[in-house]
VOBA-1610 file (N, C-alpha, C; in pm, whole numbers, padded with zeros to 5 digits, always signed):
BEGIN
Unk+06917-01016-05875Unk+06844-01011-05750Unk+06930-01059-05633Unk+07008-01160-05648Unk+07084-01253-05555Unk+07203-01097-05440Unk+07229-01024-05550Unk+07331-00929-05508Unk+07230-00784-05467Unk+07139-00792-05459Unk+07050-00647-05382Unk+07051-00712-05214Unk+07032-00606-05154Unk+07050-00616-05004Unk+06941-00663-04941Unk+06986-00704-04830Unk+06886-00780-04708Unk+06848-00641-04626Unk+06680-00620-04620Unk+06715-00460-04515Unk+06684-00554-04356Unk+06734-00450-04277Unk+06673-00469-04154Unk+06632-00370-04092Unk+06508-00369-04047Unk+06452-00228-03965Unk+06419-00318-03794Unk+06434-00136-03701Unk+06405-00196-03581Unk+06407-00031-03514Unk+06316-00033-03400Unk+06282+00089-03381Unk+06378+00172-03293Unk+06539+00132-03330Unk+06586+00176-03273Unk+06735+00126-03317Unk+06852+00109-03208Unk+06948+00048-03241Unk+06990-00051-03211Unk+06880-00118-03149Unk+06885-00277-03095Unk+06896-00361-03221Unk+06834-00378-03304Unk+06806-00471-03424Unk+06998-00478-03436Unk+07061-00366-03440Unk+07215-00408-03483Unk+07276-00540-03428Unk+07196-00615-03299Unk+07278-00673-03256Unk+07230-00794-03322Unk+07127-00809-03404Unk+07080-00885-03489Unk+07149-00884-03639Unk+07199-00791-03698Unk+07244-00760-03804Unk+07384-00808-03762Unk+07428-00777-03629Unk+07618-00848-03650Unk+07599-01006-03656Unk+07533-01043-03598Unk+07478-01205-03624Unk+07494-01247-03771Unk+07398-01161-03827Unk+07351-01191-03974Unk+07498-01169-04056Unk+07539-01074-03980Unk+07679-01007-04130Unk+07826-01156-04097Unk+07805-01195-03942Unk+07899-01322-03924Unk+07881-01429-04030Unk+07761-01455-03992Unk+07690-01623-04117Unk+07763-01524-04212Unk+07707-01463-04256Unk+07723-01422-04414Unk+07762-01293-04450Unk+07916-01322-04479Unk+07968-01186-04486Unk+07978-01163-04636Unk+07939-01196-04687Unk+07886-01177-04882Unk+07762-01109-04869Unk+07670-01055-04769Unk+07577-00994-04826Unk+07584-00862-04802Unk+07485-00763-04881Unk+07472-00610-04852Unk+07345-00623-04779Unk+07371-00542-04701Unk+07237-00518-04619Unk+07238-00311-04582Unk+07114-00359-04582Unk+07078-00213-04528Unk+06997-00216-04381Unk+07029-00115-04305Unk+06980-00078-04160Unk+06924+00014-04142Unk+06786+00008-04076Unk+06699+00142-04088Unk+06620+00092-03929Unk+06685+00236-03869Unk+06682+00251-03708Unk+06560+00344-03699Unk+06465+00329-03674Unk+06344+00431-03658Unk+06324+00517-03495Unk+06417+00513-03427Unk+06512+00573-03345Unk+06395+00674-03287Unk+06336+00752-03338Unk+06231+00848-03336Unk+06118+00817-03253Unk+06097+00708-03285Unk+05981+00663-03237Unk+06002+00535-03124Unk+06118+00525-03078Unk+06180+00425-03011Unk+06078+00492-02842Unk+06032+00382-02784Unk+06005+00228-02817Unk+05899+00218-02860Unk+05875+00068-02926Unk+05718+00010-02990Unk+05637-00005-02896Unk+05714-00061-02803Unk+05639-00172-02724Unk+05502-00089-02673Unk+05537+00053-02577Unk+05401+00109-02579Unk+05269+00150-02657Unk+05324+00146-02772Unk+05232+00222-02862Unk+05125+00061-02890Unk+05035+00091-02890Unk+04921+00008-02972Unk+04939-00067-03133Unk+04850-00188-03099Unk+04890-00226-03243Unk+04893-00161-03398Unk+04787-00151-03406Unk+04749-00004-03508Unk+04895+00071-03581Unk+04908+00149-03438Unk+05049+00248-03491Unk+05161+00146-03502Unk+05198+00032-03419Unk+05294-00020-03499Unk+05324-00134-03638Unk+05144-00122-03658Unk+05206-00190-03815Unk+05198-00057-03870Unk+05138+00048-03832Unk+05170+00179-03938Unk+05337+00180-03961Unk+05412+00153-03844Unk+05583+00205-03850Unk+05590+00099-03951Unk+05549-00032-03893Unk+05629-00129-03963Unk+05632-00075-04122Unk+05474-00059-04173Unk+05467-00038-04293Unk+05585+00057-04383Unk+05568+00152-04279Unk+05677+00247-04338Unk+05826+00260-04385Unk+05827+00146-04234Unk+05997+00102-04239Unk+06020+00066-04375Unk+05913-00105-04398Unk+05896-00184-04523Unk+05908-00093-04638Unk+05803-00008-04648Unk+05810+00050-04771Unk+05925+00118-04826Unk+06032+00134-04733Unk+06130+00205-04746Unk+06286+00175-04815Unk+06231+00034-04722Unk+06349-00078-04781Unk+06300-00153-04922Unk+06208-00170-04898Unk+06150-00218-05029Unk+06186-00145-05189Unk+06173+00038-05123Unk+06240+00082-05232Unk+06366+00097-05287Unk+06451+00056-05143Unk+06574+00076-05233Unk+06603-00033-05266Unk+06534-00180-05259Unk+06547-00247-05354Unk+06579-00384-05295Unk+06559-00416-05123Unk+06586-00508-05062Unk+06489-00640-05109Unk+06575-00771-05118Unk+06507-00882-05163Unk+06470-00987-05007Unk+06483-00906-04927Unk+06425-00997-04764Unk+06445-00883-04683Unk+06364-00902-04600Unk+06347-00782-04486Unk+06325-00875-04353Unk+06424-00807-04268Unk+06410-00843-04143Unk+06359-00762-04049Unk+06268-00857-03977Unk+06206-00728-03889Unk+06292-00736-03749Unk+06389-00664-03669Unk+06470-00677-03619Unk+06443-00614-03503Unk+06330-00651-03456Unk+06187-00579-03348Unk+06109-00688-03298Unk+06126-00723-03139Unk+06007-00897-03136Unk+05833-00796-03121Unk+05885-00674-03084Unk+05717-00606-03121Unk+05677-00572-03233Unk+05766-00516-03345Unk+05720-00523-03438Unk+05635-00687-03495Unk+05790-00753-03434Unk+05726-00909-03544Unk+05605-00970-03472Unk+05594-00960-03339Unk+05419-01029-03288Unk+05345-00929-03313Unk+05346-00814-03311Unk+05221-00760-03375Unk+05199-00697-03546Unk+05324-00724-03642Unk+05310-00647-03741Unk+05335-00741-03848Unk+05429-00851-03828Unk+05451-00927-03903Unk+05353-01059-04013Unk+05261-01055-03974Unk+05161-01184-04044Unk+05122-01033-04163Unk+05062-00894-04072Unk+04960-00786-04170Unk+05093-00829-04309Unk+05239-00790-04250Unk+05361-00737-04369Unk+05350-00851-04456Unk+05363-00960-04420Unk+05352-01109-04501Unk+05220-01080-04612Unk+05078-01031-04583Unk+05022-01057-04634Unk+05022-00964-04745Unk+05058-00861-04708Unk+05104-00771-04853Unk+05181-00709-04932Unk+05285-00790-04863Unk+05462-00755-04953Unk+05502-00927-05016Unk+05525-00901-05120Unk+05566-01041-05228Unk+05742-01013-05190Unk+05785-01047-05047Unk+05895-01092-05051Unk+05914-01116-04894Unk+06030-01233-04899Unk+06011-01255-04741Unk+06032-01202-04642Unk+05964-01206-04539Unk+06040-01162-04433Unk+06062-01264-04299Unk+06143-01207-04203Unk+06213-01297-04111Unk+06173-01244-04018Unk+06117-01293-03890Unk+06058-01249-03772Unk+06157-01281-03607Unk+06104-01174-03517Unk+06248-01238-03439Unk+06080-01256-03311Unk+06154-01369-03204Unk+06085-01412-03126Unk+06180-01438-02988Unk+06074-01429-02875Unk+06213-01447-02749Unk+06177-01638-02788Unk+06332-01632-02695Unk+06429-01811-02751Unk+06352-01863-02588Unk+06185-01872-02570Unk+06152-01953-02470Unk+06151-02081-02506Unk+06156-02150-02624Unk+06125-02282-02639Unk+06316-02339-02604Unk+06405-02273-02624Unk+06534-02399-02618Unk+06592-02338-02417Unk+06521-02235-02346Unk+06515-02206-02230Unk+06397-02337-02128Unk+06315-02299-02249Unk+06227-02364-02130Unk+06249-02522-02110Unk+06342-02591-02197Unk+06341-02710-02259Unk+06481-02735-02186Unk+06567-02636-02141Unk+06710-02671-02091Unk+06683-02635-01944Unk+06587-02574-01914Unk+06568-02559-01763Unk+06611-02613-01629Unk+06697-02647-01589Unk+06690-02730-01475Unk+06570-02714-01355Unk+06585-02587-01280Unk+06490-02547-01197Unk+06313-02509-01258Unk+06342-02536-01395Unk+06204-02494-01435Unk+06165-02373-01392Unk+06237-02295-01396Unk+06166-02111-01370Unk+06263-02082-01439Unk+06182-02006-01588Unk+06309-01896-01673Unk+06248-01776-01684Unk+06314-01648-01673Unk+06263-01526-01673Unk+06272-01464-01810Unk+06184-01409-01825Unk+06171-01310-02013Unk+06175-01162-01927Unk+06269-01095-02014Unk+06237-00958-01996Unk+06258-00920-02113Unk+06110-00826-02137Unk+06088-00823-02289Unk+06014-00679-02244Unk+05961-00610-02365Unk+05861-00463-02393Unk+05733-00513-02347Unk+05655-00426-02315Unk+05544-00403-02254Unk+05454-00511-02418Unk+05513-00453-02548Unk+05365-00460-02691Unk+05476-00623-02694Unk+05570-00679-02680Unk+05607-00807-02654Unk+05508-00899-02620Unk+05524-00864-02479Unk+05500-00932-02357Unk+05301-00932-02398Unk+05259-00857-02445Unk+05126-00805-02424Unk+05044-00898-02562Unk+05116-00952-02695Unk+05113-00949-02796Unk+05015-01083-02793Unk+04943-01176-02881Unk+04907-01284-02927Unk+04985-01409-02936Unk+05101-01346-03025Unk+05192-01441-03058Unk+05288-01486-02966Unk+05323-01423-02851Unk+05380-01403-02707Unk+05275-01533-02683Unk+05183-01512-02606Unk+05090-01575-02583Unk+05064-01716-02587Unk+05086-01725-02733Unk+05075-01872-02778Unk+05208-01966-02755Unk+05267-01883-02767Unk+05436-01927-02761Unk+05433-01992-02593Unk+05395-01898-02510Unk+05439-01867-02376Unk+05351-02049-02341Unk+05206-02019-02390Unk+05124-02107-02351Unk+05177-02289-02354Unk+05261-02281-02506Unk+05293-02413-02529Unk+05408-02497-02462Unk+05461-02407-02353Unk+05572-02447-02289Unk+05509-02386-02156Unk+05376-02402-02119Unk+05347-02353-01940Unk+05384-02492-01882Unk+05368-02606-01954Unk+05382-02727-01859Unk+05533-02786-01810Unk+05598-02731-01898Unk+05762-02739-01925Unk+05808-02628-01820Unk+05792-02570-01855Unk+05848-02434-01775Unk+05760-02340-01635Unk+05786-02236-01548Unk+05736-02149-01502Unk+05779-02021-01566Unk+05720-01956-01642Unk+05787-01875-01708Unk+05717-01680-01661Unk+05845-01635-01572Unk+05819-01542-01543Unk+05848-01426-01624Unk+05756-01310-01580Unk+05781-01192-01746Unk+05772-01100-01667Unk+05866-00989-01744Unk+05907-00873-01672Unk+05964-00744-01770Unk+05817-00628-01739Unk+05834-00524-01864Unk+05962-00439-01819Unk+06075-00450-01920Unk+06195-00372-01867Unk+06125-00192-01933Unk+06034-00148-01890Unk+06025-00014-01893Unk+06175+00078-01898Unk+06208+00168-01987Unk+06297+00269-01975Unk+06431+00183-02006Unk+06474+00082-02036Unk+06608+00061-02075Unk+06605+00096-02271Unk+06503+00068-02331Unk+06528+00123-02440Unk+06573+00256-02454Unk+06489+00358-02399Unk+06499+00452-02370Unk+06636+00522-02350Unk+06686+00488-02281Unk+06849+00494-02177Unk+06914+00414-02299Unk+06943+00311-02358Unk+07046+00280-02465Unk+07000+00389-02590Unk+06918+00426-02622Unk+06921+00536-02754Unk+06932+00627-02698Unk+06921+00628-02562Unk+07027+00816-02527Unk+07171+00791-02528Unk+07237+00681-02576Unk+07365+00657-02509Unk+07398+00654-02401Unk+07292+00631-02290Unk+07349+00585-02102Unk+07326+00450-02115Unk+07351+00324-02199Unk+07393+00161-02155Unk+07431+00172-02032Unk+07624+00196-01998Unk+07646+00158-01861Unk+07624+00257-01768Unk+07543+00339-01751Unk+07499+00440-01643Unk+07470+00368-01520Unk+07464+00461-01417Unk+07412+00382-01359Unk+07243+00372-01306Unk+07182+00441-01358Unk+07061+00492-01389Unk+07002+00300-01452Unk+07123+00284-01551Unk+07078+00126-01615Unk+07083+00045-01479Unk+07188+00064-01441Unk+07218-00043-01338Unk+07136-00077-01226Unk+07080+00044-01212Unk+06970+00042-01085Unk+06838+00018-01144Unk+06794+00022-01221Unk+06660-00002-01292Unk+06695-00164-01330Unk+06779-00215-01425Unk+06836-00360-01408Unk+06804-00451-01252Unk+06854-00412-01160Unk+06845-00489-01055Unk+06748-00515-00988Unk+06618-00353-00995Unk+06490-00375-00992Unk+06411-00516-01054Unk+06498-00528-01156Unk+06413-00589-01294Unk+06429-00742-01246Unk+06549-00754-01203Unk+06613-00933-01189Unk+06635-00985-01055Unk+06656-00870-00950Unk+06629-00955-00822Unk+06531-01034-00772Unk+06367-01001-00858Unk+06245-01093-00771Unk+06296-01239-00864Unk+06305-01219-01008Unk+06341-01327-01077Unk+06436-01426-01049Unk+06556-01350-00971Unk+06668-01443-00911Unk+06616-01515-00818Unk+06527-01455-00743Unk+06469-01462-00575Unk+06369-01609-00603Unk+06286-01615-00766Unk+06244-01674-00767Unk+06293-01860-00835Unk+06422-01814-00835Unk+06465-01944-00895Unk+06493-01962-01028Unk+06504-01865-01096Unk+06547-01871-01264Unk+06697-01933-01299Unk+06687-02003-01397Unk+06855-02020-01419Unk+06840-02028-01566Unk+06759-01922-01609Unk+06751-01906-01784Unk+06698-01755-01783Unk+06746-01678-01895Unk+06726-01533-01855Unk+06697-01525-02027Unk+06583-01519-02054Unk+06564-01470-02194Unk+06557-01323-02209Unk+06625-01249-02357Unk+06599-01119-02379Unk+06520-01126-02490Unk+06398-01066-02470Unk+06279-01011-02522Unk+06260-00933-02592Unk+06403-00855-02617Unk+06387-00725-02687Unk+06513-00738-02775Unk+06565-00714-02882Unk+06695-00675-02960Unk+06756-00579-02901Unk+06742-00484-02850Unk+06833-00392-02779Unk+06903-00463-02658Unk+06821-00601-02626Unk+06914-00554-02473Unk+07014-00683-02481Unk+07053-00732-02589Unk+07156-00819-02624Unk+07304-00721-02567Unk+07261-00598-02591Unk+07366-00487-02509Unk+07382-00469-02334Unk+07265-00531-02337Unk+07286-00503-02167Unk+07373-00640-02094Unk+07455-00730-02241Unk+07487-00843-02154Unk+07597-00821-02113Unk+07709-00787-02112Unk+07810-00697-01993Unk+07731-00708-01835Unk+07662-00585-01830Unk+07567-00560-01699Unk+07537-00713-01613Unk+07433-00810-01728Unk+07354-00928-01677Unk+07474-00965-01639Unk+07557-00994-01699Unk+07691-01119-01659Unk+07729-01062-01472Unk+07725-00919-01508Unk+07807-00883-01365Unk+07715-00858-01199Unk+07586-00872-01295Unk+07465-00873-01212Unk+07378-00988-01138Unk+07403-01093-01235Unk+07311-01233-01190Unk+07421-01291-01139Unk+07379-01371-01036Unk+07468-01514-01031Unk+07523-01612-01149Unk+07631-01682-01102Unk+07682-01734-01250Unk+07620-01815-01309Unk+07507-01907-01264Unk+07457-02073-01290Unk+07308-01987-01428Unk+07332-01866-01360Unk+07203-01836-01487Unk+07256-01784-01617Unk+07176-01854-01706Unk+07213-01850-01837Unk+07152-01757-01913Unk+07201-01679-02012Unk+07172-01558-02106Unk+07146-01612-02229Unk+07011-01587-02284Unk+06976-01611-02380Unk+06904-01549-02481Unk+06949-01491-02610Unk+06886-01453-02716Unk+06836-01512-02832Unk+06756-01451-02936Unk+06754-01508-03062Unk+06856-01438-03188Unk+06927-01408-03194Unk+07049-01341-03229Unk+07074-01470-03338Unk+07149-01552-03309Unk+07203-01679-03433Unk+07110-01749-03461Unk+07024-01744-03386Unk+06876-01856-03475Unk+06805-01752-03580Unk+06824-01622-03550Unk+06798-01563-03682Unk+06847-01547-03798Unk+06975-01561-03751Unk+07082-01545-03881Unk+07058-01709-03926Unk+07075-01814-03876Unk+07036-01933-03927Unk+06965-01920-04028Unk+06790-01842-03979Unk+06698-01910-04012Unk+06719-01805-04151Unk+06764-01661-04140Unk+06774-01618-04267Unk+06870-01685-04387Unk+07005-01738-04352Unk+07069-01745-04457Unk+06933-01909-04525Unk+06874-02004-04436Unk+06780-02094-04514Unk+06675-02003-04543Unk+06649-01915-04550Unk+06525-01845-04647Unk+06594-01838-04785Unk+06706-01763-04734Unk+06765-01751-04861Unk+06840-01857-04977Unk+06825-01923-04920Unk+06912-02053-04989Unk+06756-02111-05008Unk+06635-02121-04921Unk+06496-02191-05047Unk+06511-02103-05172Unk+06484-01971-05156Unk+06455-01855-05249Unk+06517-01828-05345Unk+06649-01908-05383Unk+06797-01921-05476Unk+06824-01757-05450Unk+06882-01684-05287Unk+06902-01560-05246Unk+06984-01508-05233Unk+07057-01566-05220Unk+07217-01627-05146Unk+07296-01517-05243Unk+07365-01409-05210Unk+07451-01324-05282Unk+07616-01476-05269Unk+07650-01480-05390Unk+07739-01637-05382Unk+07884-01571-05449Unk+07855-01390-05480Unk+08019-01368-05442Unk+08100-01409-05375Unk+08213-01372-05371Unk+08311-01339-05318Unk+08388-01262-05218Unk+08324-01150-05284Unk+08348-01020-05207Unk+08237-00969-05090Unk+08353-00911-04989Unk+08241-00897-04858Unk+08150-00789-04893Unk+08015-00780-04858Unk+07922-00761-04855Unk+07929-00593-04754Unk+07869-00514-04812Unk+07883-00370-04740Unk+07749-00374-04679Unk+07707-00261-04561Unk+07626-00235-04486Unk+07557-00094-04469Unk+07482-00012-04537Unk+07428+00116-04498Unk+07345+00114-04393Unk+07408+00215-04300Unk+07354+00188-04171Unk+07268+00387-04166Unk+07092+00398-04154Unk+07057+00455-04138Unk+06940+00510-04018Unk+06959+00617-03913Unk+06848+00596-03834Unk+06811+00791-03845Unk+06715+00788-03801Unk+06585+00932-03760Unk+06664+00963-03631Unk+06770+00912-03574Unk+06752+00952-03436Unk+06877+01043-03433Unk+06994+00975-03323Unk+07110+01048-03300Unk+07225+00924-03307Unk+07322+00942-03508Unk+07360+00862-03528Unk+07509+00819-03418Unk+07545+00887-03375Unk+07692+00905-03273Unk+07652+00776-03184Unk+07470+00789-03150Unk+07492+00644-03050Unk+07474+00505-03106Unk+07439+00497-03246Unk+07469+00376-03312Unk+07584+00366-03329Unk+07687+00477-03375Unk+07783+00440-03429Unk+07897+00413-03301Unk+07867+00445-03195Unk+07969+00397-03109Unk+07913+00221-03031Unk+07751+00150-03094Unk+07756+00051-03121Unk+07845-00065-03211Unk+07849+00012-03269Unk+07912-00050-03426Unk+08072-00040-03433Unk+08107+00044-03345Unk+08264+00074-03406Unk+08256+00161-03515Unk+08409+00209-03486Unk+08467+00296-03567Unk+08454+00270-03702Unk+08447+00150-03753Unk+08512+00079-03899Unk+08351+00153-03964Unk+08205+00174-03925Unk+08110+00186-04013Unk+08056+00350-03995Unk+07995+00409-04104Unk+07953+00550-04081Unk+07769+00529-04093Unk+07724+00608-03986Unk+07578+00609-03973Unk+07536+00661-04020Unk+07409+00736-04135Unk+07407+00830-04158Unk+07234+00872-04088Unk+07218+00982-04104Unk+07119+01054-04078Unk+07011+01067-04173Unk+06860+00991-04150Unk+06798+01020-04224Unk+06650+01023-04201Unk+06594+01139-04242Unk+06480+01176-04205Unk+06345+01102-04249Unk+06283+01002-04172Unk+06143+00962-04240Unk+06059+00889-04194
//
């Protein structure tokens, strides 16, 4: 069991920037990647249809034999993640925006989230957001259409760039000096943020607190692949693999797969 793969699904090719996290900690494991690309983004669709994806994703990885699944989606994980827990006998790892170590390092006390519409909209958002209102001012902001634009392959367009500045000038205007990303895809847009915000504001993901928190799942669970040898990666999406794979570099092949 220790040597079957970790999957990660995400509705698109954002979750990768979660998976290079994961493959740093731990380059002994196999993992598998399943980009649902097709249906990119969650965030609009209703809860309903996205534990339907989730399910599907799950069931998918499940068959080829993954012993932890990451959901590598913060919409999948506030709205799909407790249903998946309750009826898959294996763990899974949930990703969440990083407002608690933002709102807690704040100087000015105003940090901005830009996250998906089914994010931002979610329960678990909610509760999160709520337990740090006294700590923080925490402003939210649906980045509409940048998913969109990174699974067409336009990242640095400037189509991004101008929809970006829409997104962060009221937030600058309002005093932020913490910039949470809300979404796994837009760990890609940090090039852009760096050249876009002023310098004193800080960029923040959940990227290594996931990989943290997975390699301790795996080490309760005795999970831990404790080879030697580095750990390979099948990287699969529904969509158009050329724009994952010029995520990833040359060194990995994407493949194409229908489901």
């Amino acid at each position: 069991m220790n040597k079957q793969p970790i999957g990660i699904f995400d509705s698109g090719v954002g979750g990768t920037s979660i998976w290079k996290e994961i493959q740093t900690l731990l380059p002994h494991e196999n993992m598998i990647y399943l980009a649902d690309s097709i249906n990119a983004p969650y965030g609009p669709k209703g809860k309903e249809a996205i534990i339907d994806l989730s399910i599907k994703n799950t069931e998918y990885l499940i068959h080829k034999g993954c012993k932890l699944i990451v959901v590598a989606c913060n919409t999948a994980t506030t709205n799909a993640i407790d249903y998946l827990r309750s009826q898959y006998d294996l763990p899974f790892i949930g990703i969440e925006p990083a407002i608690k170590p933002a709102a807690l390092q704040s100087q000015t006390h105003n940090i901005g989230i830009l996250a998906t519409k089914g994010t931002l909209s979610s329960e678990l958002f909610h509760k999160t957001s709520h337990l740090f209102a006294n700590t923080a001012n925490i402003l939210e902001q649906e980045g509409n259409g940048i998913v969109e634009l990174i699974e067409s392959g336009n990242l640095y367009s400037d189509e991004m760039k101008a929809l970006l500045k829409i997104y962060l000038n009221p937030m600058v205007e309002s005093g932020i000096d913490y910039l949470v990303l809300g979404c796994t895809h837009y760990p890609y847009l940090i090039p852009l943020l760096i050249e876009l915000l002023p310098k004193h504001i800080k960029i923040i993901d959940s990227g290594e607190a996931v990989a943290r928190h997975t390699k301790a799942v795996l080490e309760q669970n005795d999970l831990l692949n404790k080879t030697s040898i580095l750990g390979k990666t099948n990287f699969f999406t529904n969509g158009k693999p050329k724009v994952m794979a010029s995520l990833l570099g040359k060194t990995h092949t994407v493949s194409y797969l229908k489901f």
